[in-house]
N, C-alpha and C positions, 0 to 999 in steps of 0.2 A: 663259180665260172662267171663273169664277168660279161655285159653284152656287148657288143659290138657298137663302137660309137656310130661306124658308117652306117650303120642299121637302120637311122633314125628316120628316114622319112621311107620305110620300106615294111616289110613282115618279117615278122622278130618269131624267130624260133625258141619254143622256151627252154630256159635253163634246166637239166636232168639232174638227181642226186638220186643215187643210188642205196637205199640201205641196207643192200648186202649184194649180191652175186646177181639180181635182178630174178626175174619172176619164176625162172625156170625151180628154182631153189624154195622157193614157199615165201618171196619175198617182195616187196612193191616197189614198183619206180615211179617216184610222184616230180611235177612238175611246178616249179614257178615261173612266173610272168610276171620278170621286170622290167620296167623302161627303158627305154634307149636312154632316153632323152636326161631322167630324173632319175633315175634306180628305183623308184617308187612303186607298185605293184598294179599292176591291171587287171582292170577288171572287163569279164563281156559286157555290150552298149546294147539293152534293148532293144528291139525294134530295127535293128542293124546286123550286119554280119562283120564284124568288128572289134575289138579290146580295146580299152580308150584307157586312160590314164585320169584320173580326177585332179592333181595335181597340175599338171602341165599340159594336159590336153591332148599329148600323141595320140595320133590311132593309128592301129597296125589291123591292118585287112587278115581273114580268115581263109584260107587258102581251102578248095576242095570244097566247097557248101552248093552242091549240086544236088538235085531229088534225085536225078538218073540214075546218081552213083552211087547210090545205098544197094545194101547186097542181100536178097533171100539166105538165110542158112536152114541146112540140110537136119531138120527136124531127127532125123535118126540117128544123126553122129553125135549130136549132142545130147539125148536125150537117155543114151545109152553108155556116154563118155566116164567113168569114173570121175571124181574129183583131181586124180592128183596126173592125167591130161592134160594135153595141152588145149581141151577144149576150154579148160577156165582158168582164169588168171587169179595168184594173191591179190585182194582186196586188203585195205585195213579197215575195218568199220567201228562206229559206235554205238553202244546200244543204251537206249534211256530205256532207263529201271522206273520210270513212272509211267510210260505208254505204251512201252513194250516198239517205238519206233526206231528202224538201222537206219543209220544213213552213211557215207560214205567220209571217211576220214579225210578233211582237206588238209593240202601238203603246210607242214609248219602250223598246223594249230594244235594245240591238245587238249582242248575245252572251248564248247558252244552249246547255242542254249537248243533247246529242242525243238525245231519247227511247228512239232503239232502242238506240245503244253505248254512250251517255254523255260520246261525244267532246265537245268542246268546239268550237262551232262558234261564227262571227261573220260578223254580215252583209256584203254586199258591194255592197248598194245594187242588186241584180237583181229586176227588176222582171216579171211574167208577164203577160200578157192572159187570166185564167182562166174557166170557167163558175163563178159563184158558188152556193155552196148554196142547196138550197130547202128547206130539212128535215133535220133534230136530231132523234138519241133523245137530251136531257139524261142526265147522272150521275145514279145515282141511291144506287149505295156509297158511303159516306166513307170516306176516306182509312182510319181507326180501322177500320173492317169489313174495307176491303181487306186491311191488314196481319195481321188476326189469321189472315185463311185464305190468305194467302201463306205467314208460320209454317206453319198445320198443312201444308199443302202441302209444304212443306220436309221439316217433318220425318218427313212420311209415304213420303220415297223411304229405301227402304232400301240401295239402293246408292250412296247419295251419301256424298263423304266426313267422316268429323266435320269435322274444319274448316270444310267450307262452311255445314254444320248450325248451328254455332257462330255464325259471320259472320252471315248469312243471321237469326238471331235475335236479333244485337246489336240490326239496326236494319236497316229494308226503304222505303230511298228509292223514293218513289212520283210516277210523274207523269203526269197526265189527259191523256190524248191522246185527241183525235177524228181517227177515221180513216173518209179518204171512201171510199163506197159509191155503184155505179149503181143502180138499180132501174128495171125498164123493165116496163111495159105494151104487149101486143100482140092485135091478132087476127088468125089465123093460117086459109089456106084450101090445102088439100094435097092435092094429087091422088097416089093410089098404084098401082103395078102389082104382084101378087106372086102367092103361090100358097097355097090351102087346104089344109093336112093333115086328113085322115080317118083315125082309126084303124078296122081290124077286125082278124079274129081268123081264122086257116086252125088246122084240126087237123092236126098233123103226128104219123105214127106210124112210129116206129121200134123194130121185133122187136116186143115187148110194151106198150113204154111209148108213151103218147101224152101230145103237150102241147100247147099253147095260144100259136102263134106271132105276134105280132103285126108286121104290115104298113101302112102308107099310104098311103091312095089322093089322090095330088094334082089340082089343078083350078084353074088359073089363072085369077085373079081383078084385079079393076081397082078402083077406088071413089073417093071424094073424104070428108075431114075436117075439120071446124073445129072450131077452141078458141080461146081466149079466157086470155092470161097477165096475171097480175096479180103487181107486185112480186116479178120476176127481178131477184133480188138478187148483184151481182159486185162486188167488192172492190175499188176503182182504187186500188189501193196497190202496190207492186211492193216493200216495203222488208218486209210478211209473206208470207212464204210462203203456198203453194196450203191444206196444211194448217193454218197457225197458222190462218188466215182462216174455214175449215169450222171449225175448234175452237172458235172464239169464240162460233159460231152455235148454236140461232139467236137471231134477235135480231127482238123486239117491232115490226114494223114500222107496225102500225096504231097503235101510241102515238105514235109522230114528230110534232113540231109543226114548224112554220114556223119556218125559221130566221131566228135574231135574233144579234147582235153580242154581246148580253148573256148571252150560255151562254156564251162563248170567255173572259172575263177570271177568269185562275186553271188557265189549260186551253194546252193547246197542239193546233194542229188542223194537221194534215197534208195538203198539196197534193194531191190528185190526178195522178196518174204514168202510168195508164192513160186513154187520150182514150175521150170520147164513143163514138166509132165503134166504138175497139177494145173497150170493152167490149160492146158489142150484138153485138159477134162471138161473143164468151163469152158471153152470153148464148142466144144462137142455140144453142151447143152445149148448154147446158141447156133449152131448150125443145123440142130434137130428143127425147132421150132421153120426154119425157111425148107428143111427136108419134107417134114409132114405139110406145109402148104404147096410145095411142089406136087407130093400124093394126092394129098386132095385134086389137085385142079386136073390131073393124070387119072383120075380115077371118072370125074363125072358126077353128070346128075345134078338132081337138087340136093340131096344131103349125101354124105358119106364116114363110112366106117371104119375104120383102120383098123386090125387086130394086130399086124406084126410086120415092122420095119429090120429088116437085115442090111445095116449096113456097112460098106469096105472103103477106107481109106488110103489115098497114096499119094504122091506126090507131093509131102506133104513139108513146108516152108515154115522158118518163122523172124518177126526180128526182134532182138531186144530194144525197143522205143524209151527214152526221157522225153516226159509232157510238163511242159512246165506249169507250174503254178503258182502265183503270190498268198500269202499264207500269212495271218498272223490268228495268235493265240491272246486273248486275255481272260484274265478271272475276274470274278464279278459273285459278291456273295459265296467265296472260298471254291468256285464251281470255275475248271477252266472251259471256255466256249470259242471255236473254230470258226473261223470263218476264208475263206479258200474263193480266191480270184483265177476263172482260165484267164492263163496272159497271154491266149495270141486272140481270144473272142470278146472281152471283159464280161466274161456269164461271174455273178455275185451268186456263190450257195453259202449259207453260216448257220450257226447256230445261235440263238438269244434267249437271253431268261423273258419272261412272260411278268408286267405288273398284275398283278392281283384284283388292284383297287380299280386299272384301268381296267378289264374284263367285267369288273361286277359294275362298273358304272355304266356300260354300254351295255349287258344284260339289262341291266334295272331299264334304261335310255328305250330297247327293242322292246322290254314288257311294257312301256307307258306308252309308245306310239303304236303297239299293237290294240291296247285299249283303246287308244282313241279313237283309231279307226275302226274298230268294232261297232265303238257307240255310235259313229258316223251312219254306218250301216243301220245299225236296228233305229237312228232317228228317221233316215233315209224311206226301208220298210214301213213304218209305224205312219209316216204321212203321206205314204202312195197310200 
């Protein structure tokens, strides 16, 4: 399909190919994004709401990028839908046999290297019934920003080794990955049973001295609490860790628009690995922890007890979120190591190998200035 010359200084609808009967049938409909102007392929513009063309420069505005317009979905319908519903759509994914990470098959390629290792992976023609996103934070770093504080990052570890320092500032391969995210909406009604601590004070005297003992007087108590969660944010990724994922955070959830096909070209976006349900379990355990300080503060006193939380959930929302993130992988010593830019905060989390030589030389450096100043002391002592 061919684009519209008139198109060119307007918003270009993208080109659709079909590879079968479309989705209803177990099949995907993917999209490219060619130029008006050049036929040349576009890509999303950082920091823009925009597809720009590298060749010839077109930009074609993104239609619909409003936070308003993002939509809660109905946590039950989905969470109970079968696969072959029209709650989820065919996907095509990829799967790397070296990290165990999916990501999402862009239209017309059949081989890319792996975000998190860099392995080299190729499709296989595997096909998923997935819950599709509802909701984008777009890029908002360029690639030029990322780099420079990947650099300082580098070279602000001091235990890393020159060489990596070295490497690491020839040149900092970068590549935009959207990694999905739950986020769930609840209201929540808890009945609790536990106990009141009371402090007071008995004077205790022993021979001459008296002091000021303090005791607790208990008083078991009962009550009920409601609250109300909004964007319980969990990670459906299983290829970063518990910590990389807190690292990245947090992340602007109220800017999120509607998701659109047109943020993905130039990006690579990661399947979901963690289902619907199970994240609402992890979620559960983050909503516990703000449930039991609500009892506490509902209960009283100086200290308190909790024996049993019963709690009922309803109204219960969620959306499927893309966060992005700049990502590059290199090895070093046959070892690959991660390092992960949020691109709308520029927070730097990575991972680096440790010199050896440098650690025992600033051990030995802390044992010789700890002598010193010892001797300092006992000259100090010795001539008072």
């Amino acid at each position: 399909m061919a684009p519209d010359p008139s198109a060119s200084t307007g918003e270009i609808q993208p080109a659709r190919d079909q590879n079968a009967t479309g989705p209803a049938k177990g099949k995907q409909t993917v999209s490219r994004y060619p130029c008006a102007r050049c036929g040349a392929k576009l890509e999303f513009a950082p920091g823009t709401m925009s597809l720009v063309c590298r060749y010839c420069g077109q930009v074609n505005e993104i239609a619909g990028a409003r936070p308003e317009l993002v939509e809660e979905l109905d946590y039950k319908t989905y969470a109970q839908a079968r696969q072959d519903e029209s709650a989820a759509e065919a996907v095509a994914t990829i799967h790397c046999n070296t990290c165990a990470a999916t990501v999402q098959q862009p239209a017309h390629i059949t081989s890319l290297s792996c975000p998190y290792c860099g392995s080299n992976i190729v499709s296989t023609g595997a096909s998923e019934r997935l819950i599709k996103p509802n909701a984008v934070l777009p890029f908002v770093l360029t690639r030029e920003r990322v780099i420079t504080s990947f650099r300082a990052w580098l070279a602000s570890r001091w235990f890393a080794p020159n060489a990596l320092k070295k490497q690491g500032k020839l040149d900092a391969a970068l590549t935009g990955l959207y990694v999905p995210h739950w986020t769930y909406d609840a209201s929540t009604h808890s009945r609790y049973t536990g106990s009141r601590g009371d402090a007071y004070y008995v004077t205790v005297k022993t021979g001459k001295t008296t002091t000021q003992v303090r005791k607790v007087r208990w008083t078991r108590v009962s009550g009920v609490v409601n609250n109300k969660f909004d964007d319980v944010l969990v990670c459906a990724s299983r290829s970063l860790t518990a910590d990389q994922a807190r690292g990245l955070e947090p992340w602007d959830l109220k800017a999120a628009v509607p998701y659109s096909d047109d943020y993905l070209p130039g990006m690579v976006a990661e399947s979901y690995q963690i289902t619907l349900p199970e994240g609402f379990e992890h979620a559960r355990q983050i909503m516990q922890e703000r449930i039991e300080a609500v009892v506490c503060a509902d209960i009283g006193g100086d200290e308190q007890q909790i024996d049993n939380i019963d709690t009922a959930y309803s109204n219960i929302t969620f959306k499927l979120l893309l966060a992005p993130v700049w990502i590059t992988a290199y090895r070093y010593m046959n070892r690959v190591y991660n390092v992960l830019v949020n691109a709308r905060t520029g927070e730097v989390i990575g991972q680096r190998p440790y010199s050896a030589w440098k650690i025992t030389l600033f051990t030995i450096m802390c044992v010789f200035i700890a002598g010193v100043l010892l001797m300092i002391v006992l000259a100090m002592n010795n001539g008072g």
